[in-house]
VOLOVEX-154667 format. One line per 4 residues: number of its first residue (from 1); their letters; for each residue x, y, z of C-alpha. Coordinates in nm, 2 decimals, padded with zeros to 4 digits. Example, Ala and Ser with C-alpha at 12.3 -4.5 7.8 and 13.67 -1.06 7.14 Angstrom:
1) AS) 01.23,-00.45,00.78 | 01.37,-00.11,00.71;
% end
This chain:
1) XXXX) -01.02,01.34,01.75 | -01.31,01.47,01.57 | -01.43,01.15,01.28 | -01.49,01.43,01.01;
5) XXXX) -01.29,01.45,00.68 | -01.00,01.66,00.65 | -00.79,01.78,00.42 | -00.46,02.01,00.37;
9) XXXX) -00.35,02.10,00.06 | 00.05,02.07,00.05 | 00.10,02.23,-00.30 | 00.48,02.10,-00.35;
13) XXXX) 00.71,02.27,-00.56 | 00.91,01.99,-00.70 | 01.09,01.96,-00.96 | 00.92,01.73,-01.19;
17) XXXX) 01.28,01.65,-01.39 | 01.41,01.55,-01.08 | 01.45,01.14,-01.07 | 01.42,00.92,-00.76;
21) XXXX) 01.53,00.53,-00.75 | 01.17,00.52,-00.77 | 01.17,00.57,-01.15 | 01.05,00.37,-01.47;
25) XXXX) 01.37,00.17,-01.49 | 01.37,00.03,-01.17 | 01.01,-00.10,-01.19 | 01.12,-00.24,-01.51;
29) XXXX) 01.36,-00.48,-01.30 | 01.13,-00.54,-01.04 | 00.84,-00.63,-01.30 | 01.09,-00.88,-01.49;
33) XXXX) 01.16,-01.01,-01.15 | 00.80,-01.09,-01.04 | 00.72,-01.22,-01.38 | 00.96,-01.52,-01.28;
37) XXXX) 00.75,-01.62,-01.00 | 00.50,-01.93,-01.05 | 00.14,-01.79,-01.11 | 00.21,-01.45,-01.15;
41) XXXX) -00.02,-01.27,-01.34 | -00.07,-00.84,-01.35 | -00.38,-00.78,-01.15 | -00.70,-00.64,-01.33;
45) XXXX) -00.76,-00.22,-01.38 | -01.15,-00.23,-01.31 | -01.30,00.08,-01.53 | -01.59,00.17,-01.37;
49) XXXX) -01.75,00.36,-01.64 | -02.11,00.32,-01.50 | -02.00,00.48,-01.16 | -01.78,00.78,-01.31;
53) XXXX) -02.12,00.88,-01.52 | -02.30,00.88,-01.20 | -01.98,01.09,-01.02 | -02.00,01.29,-01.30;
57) XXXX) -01.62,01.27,-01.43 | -01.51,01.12,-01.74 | -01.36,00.81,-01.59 | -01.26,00.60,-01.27;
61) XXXX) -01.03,00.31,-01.28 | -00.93,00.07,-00.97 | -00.65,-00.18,-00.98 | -00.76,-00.46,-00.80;
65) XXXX) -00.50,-00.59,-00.56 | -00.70,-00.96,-00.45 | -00.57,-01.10,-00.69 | -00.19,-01.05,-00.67;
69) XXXX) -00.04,-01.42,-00.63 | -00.34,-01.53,-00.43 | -00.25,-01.36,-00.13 | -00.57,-01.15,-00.18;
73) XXXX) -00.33,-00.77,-00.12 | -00.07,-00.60,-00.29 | 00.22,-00.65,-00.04 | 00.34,-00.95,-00.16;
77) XXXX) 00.55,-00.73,-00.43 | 00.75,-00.55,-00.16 | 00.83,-00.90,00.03 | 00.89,-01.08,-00.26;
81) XXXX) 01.14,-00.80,-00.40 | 01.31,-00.72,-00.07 | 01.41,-01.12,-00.04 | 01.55,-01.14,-00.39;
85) XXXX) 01.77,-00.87,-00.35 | 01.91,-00.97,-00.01 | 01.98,-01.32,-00.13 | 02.08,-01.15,-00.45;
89) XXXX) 02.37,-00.97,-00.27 | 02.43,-01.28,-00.07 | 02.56,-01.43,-00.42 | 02.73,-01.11,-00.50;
93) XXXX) 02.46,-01.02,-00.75 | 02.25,-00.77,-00.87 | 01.85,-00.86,-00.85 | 01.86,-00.80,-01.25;
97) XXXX) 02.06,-01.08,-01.27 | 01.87,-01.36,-01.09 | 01.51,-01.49,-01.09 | 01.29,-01.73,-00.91;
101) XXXX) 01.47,-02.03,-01.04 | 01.83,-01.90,-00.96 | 01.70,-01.81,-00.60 | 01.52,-02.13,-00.52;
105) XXXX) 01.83,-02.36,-00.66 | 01.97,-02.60,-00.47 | 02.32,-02.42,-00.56 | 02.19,-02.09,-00.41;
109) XXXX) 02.08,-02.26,-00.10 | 02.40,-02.43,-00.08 | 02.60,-02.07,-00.08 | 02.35,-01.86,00.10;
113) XXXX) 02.24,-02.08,00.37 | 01.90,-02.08,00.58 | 01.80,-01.71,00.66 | 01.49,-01.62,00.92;
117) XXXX) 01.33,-01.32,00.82 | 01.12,-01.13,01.14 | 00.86,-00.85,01.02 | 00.61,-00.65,01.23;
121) XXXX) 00.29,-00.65,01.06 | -00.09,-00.60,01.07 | -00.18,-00.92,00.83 | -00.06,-00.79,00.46;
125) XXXX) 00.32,-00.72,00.44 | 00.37,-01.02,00.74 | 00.13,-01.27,00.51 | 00.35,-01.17,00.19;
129) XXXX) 00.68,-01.21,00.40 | 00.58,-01.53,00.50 | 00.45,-01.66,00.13 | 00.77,-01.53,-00.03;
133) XXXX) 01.00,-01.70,00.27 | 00.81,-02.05,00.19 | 00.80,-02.01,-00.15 | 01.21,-01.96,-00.18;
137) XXXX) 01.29,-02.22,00.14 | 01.35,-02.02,00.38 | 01.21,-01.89,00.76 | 01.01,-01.66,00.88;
141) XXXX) 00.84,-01.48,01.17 | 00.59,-01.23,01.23 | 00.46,-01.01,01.47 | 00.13,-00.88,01.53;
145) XXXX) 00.02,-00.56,01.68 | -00.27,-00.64,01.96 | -00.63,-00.63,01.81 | -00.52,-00.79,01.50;
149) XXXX) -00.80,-01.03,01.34 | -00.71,-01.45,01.43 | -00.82,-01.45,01.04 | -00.50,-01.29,00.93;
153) XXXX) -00.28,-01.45,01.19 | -00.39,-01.83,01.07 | -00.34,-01.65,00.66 | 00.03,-01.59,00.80;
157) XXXX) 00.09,-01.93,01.00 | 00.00,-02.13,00.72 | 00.27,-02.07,00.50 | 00.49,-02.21,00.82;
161) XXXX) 00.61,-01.86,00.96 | 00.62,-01.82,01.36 | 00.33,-01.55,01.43 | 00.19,-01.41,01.69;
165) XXXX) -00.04,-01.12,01.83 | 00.11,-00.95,02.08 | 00.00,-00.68,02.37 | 00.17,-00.39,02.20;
169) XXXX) 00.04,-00.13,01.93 | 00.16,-00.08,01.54 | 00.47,00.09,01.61 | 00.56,-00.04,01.94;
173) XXXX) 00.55,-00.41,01.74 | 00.78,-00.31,01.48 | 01.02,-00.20,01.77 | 00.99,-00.51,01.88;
177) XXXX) 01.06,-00.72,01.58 | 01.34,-00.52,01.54 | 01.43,-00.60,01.91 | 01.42,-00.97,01.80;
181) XXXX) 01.63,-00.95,01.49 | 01.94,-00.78,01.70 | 01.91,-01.07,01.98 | 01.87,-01.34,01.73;
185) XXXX) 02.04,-01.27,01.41 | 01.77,-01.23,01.22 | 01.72,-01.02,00.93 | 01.44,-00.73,00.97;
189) XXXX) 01.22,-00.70,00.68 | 01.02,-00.39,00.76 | 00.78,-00.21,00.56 | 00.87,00.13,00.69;
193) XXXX) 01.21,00.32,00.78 | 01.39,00.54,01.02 | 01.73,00.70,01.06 | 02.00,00.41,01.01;
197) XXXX) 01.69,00.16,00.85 | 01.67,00.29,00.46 | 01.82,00.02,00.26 | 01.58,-00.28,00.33;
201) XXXX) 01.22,-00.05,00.35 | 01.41,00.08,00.02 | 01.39,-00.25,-00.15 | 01.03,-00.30,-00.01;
205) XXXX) 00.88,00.02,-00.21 | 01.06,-00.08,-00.53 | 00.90,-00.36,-00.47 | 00.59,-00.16,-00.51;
209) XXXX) 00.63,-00.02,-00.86 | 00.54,-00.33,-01.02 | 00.14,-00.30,-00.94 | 00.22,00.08,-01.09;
213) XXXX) 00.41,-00.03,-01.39 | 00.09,-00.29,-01.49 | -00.15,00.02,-01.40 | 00.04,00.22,-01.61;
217) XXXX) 00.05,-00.03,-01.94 | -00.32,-00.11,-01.85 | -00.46,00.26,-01.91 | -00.28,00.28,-02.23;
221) XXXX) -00.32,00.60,-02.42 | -00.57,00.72,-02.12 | -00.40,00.95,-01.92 | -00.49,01.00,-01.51;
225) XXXX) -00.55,01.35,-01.42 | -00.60,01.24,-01.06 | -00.44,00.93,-00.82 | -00.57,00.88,-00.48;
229) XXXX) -00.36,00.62,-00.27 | -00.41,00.54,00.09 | -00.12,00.56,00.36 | 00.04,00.39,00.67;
233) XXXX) 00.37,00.47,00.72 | 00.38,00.59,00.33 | 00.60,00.35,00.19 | 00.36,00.24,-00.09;
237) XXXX) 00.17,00.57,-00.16 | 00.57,00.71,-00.15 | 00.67,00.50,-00.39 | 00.40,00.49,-00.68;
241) XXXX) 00.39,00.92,-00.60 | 00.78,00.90,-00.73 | 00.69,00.63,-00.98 | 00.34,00.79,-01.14;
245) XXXX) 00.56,01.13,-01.18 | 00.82,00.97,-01.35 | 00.61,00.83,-01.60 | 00.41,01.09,-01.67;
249) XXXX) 00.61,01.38,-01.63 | 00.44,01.70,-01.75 | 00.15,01.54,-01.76 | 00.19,01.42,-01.36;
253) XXXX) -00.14,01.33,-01.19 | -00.26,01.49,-00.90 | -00.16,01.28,-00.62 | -00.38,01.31,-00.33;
257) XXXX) -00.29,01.09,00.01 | -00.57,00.92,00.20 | -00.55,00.82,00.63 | -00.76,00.75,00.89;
261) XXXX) -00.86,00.98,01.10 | -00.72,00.79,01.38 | -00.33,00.69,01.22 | -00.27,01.03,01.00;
265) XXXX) 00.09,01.06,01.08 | 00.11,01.17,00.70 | -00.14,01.41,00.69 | -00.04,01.55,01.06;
269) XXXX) 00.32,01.58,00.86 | 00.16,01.76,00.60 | -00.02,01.96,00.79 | 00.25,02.07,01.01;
273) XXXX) 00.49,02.15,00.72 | 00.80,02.22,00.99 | 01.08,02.04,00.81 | 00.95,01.72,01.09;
277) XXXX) 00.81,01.39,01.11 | 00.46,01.37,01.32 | 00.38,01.09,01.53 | 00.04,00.98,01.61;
281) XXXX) 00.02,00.76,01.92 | -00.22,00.53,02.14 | -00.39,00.25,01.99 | -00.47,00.39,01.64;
285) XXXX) -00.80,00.20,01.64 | -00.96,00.22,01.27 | -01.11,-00.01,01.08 | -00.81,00.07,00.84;
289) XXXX) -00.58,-00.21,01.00 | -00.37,-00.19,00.70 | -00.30,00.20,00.78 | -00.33,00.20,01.16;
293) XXXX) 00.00,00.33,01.15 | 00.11,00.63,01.36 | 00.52,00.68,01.26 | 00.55,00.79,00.89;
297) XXXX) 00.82,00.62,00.69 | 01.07,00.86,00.65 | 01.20,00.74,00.26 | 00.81,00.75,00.21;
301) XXXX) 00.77,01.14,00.31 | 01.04,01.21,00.12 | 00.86,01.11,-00.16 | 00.54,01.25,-00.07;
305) XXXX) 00.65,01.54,00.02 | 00.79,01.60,-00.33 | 00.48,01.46,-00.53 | 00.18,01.49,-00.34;
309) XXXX) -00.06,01.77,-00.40 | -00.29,01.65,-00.08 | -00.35,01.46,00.24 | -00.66,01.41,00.34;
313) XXXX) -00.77,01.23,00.69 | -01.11,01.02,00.69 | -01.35,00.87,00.94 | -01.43,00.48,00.91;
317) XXXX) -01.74,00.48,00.72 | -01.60,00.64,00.44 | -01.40,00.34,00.38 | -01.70,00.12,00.43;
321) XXXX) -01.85,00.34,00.19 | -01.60,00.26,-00.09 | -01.66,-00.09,00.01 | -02.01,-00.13,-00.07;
325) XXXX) -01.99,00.11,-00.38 | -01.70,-00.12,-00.50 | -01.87,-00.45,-00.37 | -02.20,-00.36,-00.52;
329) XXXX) -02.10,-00.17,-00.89 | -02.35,00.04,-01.11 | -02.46,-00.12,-01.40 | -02.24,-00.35,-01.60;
333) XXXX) -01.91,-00.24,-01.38 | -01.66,-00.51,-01.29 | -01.72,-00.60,-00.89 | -01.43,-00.50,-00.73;
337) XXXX) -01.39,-00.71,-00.33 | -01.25,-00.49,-00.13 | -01.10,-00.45,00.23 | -01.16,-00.15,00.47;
341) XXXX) -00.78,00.00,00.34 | -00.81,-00.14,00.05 | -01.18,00.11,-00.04 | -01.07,00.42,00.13;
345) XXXX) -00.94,00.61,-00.16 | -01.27,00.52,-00.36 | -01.51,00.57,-00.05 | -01.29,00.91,00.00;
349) XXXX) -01.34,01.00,-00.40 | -01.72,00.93,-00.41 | -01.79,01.14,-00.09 | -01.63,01.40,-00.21;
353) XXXX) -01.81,01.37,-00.55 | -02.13,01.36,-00.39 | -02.16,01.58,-00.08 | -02.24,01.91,-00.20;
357) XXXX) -02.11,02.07,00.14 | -01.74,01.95,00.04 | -01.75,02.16,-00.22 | -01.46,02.33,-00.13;
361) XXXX) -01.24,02.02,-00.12 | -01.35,01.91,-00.46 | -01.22,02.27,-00.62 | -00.89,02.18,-00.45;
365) XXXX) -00.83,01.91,-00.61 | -00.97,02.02,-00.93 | -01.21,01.73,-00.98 | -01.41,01.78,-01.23;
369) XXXX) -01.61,01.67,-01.57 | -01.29,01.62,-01.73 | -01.13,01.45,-01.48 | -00.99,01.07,-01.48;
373) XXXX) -00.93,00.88,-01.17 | -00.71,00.59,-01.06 | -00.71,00.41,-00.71 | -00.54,00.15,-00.57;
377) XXXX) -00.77,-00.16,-00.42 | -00.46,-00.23,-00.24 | -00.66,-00.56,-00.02 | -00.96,-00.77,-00.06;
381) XXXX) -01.17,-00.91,00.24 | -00.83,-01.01,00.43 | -01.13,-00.98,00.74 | -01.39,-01.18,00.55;
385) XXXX) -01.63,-01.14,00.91 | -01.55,-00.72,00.91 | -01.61,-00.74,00.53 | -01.98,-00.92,00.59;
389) XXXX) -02.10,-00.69,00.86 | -02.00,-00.38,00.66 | -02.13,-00.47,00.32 | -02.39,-00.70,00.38;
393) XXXX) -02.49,-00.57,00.76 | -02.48,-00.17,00.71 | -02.18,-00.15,00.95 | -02.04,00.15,01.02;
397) XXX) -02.32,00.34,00.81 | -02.27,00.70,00.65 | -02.27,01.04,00.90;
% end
C-alpha cells in the first residue's frame, strides 16, 4: 500500500431528523453515570487560537483525552458504561437508576456475584476494562494482539486483570477472547461488533457520548463547522458522528473520518460504497496501535455511513506530525500530550492546511477562513518511549 494521504468523499444523504440511541438523552444518562465515579472530572477543550491564526481558520479546539480518570485515554468511558449496565440488568435495573455506590455495595455484590470480564485489546479499551473491573470488585482479562508495547501490558496488569500478548493480529485476538468467553463463561466486553454481537459494543459507544456531551457544553455558543475523529473499528468516531448530529442538527458539523493507511477498513468501506463491510488483513502495522484495526464495527458504519461527509486514509508521520504540533503549541496555546492515535486527526488537519498540493482535499471539505475545528486527543503518551523518539528524536519525519 502506497503511505500517501487519501481521501473519498462519501457525501451521505441522511436524514438529519432521523434519531439514533446515540442521541442527547442518552449521553445525558451516561454523563450522570460517570459523574458518580471517584475523581471524575470532564477533560479540558484545548483552544488553540495561536495555531488556527497560523492555519488560517477562525478556530481549532482539541479535547484532551489524558486526562480522563487517570487512565491517560478516552476508553475508560465505554468500559466503565458497558459494566454498569450489565450489572445494572443483573439487578433488574436500568443504568439510570444506579451509580457507582449502588454498583460497588456490598448488597449488589451479594446478588450479582463475581463476574470475569475477557476483552481483546491493543492497551486503551483493555487498560479501561481492567480499571473499571477493579474499581467495582470484580475480574478481568485481556488479550493483546502481538507487537503490542510491554508499557501497555504492565498499565493493564496493574489494576489485577490477567493480560497477555499473544502471536495473533488485531482481529484474530478479538476472535480469540471471544473464543475464551464461550469456553469459560465469561462475559465478552468488546469494543467492536458483528452479526449476533450488537448489544454489548452498543453499550460501549454510549459509553462514548460522555467525552461529546462535555465537548459540546465546553464550546458553548461556538458552533463546529468541522469534526475530525480517528477510526478503528468505528465504534467511537460512530458514536460521537450520531451524537454531534443530534446536537446540532441543521447546524451538523462536517464529519470527516481519519485511518491509517495500513488499518482503513472504514475508508476501504467508504470507498467501496457496495452496501458491504471491507476487511483489511495482515499485520496492520502502524504506529496507530489504537486504530490498527482491519474489521469495521458494523453498529459503527451504520452510523458513519449516515453522518460522515469523509474518510480519509494517512501515512504515519502525519500522526507524528500532530504530535509535535500538539506537544510543542504556538504561542500561548495550552500543550496538548498526545499519542500516535490520539494526534492523527490534528496532524491530518494541519497537513491539509498547509500543503498547497492538497488543495483539492481542502475544497472538499470546505475548510476555510471561516471554518472552526474540533478533534478528539483521544490518548496521551500510552508509549511514553514511541512518544520520545517521535517528538523529541524527529521519528518518522514529514515526506
Amino acid at each position: 500500500m502506497n503511505e500517501t494521504i487519501k481521501m473519498v468523499h462519501h457525501n451521505p444523504k441522511a436524514d438529519q431528523g432521523q434519531r439514533t440511541v446515540f442521541n442527547q438523552e442518552t449521553a445525558a444518562v451516561a454523563s450522570k453515570y460517570h459523574e458518580s465515579f471517584p475523581g471524575y472530572q470532564p477533560t479540558p477543550l484545548a483552544a488553540l487560537r495561536n495555531l488556527a491564526a497560523s492555519l488560517g481558520i477562525a478556530g481549532m479546539y482539541v479535547k484532551d483525552e489524558s486526562f480522563r480518570f487517570g487512565l491517560n485515554a478516552f476508553k475508560g468511558l465505554g468500559g466503565s458504561y458497558c459494566l454498569g449496565k450489565y450489572i445494572a440488568g443483573k439487578l433488574g435495573e436500568d443504568i439510570s437508576q444506579v451509580d457507582f455506590d449502588k454498583i460497588t455495595s456490598p448488597q449488589t455484590r451479594d446478588q450479582v456475584g463475581e463476574i470475569t470480564f475477557v476483552t481483546a485489546t491493543d492497551g486503551n479499551h483493555g487498560r479501561g476494562i481492567a480499571w473499571t473491573a477493579n474499581m467495582l470488585g470484580q475480574k478481568a482479562v485481556v488479550y493483546m494482539p502481538k507487537g503490542s508495547v510491554e508499557e501497555r501490558l504492565h498499565n493493564i496488569r496493574k489494576f489485577g486483570a490477567k493480560a497477555e500478548i499473544t502471536d495473533m493480529n488485531y482481529d484474530d485476538t478479538v476472535a480469540f477472547a471471544s473464543k475464551c468467553a464461550e469456553e469459560n463463561g465469561w462475559v465478552l466486553v468488546q469494543d467492536t461488533a458483528w452479526e449476533g454481537y450488537e448489544e454489548i459494543p452498543t453499550w460501549i459507544m454510549q459509553g462514548y457520548t460522555t467525552l461529546a456531551m462535555e465537548a459540546a457544553r465546553q464550546l458553548g455558543e461556538v458552533k463546529p463547522t468541522h469534526i475530525f475523529l480517528q477510526a478503528g473499528v468505528g465504534a467511537m468516531s460512530g458514536a460521537l458522528a450520531a451524537f454531534f448530529a443530534d446536537y446540532y442538527r441543521e447546524a451538523k458539523p462536517v464529519i470527516t473520518i481519519v485511518e491509517p493507511n495500513k488499518a482503513d477498513c472504514i475508508y476501504q468501506t467508504a470507498l467501496a460504497d457496495d452496501g458491504k463491510l471491507h476487511v483489511v488483513d495482515g499485520d496492520l502495522h502502524t504506529i496507530m496501535a489504537g486504530l490498527a484495526c482491519g474489521v469495521p464495527c458494523t453498529i459503527g458504519w451504520n452510523e458513519l455511513n449516515r453522518y460522515a461527509e469523509n474518510f480519509a486514509s494517512i501515512p504515519d508521520w502525519v500522526a507524528a506530525k500532530g504530535m509535535r504540533i500538539l506537544g510543542n503549541p504556538a504561542g500561548d496555546d495550552p500543550r496538548v500530550i498526545s499519542g500516535e492515535s490520539g494526534a492523527s486527526t490534528t496532524g491530518f488537519v494541519c497537513e491539509i492546511l498547509q500543503n498547497a498540493s492538497l488543495e483539492e482535499l481542502k475544497k472538499t471539505i470546505g475548510l476555510d477562513e471561516k471554518s472552526v475545528v474540533l478533534c478528539i486527543s483521544t490518548e496521551g503518551d500510552t508509549d511514553k518511549e514511541n512518544y520520545r523518539s517521535i517528538v523529541w528524536d524527529g521519528k518518522y519525519p514529514s515526506c
